[in-house]
N, C-alpha and C positions, 0 to 999 in steps of 0.2 A: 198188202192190206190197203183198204181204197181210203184215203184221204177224205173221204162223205160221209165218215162216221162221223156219228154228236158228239161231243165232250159231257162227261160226267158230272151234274150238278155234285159241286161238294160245297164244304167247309171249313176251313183253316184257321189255328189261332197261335199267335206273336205273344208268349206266355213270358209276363216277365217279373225275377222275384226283384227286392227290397236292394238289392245293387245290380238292378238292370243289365240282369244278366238276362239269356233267353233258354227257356226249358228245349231239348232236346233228344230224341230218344233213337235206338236202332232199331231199327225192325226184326223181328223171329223168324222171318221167312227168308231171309237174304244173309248170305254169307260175305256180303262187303262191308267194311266197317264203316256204310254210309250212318249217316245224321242225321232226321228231320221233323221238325216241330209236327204236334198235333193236328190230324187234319181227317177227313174223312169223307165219304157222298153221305147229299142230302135224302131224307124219306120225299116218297112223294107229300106237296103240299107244306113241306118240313121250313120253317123260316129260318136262314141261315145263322143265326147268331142260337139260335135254339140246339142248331144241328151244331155248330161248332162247339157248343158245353157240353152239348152230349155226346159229344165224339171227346172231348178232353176226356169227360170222365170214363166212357168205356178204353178208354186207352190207357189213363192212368191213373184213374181212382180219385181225381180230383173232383170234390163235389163240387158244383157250379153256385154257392155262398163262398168260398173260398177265393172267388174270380170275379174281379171289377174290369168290366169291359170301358178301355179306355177313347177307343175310334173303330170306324169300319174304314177300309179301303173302296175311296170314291168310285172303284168301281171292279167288275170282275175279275180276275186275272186268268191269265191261261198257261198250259202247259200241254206238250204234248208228247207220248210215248213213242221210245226209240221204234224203228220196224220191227227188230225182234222180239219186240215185248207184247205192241198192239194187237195180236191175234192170242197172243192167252193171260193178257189179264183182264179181268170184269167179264170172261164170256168171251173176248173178240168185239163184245157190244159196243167198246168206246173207243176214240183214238188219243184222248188224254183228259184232264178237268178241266171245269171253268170253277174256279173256287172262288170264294166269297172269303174275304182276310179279315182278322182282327185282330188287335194289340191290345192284350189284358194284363190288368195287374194280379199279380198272385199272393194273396191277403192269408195264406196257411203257412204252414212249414215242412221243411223237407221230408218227415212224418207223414203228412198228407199223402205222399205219392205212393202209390202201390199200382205196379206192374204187374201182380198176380192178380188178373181180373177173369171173369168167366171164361172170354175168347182172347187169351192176350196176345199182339200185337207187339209188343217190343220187348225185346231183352236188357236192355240197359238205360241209365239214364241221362244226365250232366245238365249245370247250368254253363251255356258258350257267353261268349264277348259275341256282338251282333258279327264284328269283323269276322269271325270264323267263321260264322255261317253258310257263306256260299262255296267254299272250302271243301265243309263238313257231306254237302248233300250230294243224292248222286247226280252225275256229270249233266244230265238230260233236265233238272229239275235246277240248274245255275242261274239261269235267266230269269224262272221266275224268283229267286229266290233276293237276286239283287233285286226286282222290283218290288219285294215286300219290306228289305230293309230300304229302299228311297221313299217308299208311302209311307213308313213310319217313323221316318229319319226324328222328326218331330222328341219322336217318345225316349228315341234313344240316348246314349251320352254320345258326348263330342267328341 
């Protein structure tokens, strides 16, 4: 797959409850017991902090009153899909995201969260220690994911 494809505009969010924990979910389509925060691509014209409550809530029912956005990441971040992946997902159309990051407070309760959404998306849920987080995700997705806990080192505990 030619390395000239675009990255797909998305949306990412650092969801964190009342002991700074971080929301993380498994995916339904993947049989690895990977782990990864809310995120999704943008609509066209879509402003990314828009796109990332609306991808929280189509993913886990989180209304976006429930969610106080605390910071954006100064700037895009990127990832890109293993070879074997880049020809069948999104079409073949992309060769991985440029995501737009944020770190929200999560202002509801465990109640709030509902997985059983129109098109669901994840199987399961947990709140992680930020430390487990690059752990948790798949192997290709590491890199970016320590760059989202150093952008938001700020938010997190010590």
């Amino acid at each position: 797959m030619k390395k000239t494809l675009p990255y797909r505009p998305a949306a990412a969010i650092m969801l964190l409850n009342a002991e700074d924990k971080v929301f993380v979910a498994q995916r339904i389509d993947s049989a690895l017991e990977a782990w990864q925060m809310p995120q999704g691509g943008l609509d066209p014209d879509e402003e990314p902090q828009a796109g990332a409550l609306r991808e929280l809530q189509e993913e886990t029912g989180i209304r976006p009153e429930l969610v106080e956005i605390l910071a954006k990441a100064p700037e895009v971040l990127f990832y890109d899909l293993p070879p074997e992946l880049m020809g069948k997902i999104w079409g073949g159309r992309y060769r991985g995201q440029a995501q737009h990051w944020f770190v929200a407070r999560f202002l509801g309760t465990d109640a709030d969260v509902n997985l059983d959404t129109p098109e669901p998306e994840f199987r399961a849920w947990k709140w992680a220690e930020a430390g487990e987080l690059v752990d948790l995700i798949v192997p290709f997705k590491r890199a970016l994911y320590t760059r989202v806990i150093e952008t938001f080192r700020d938010h997190l505990p010590r």
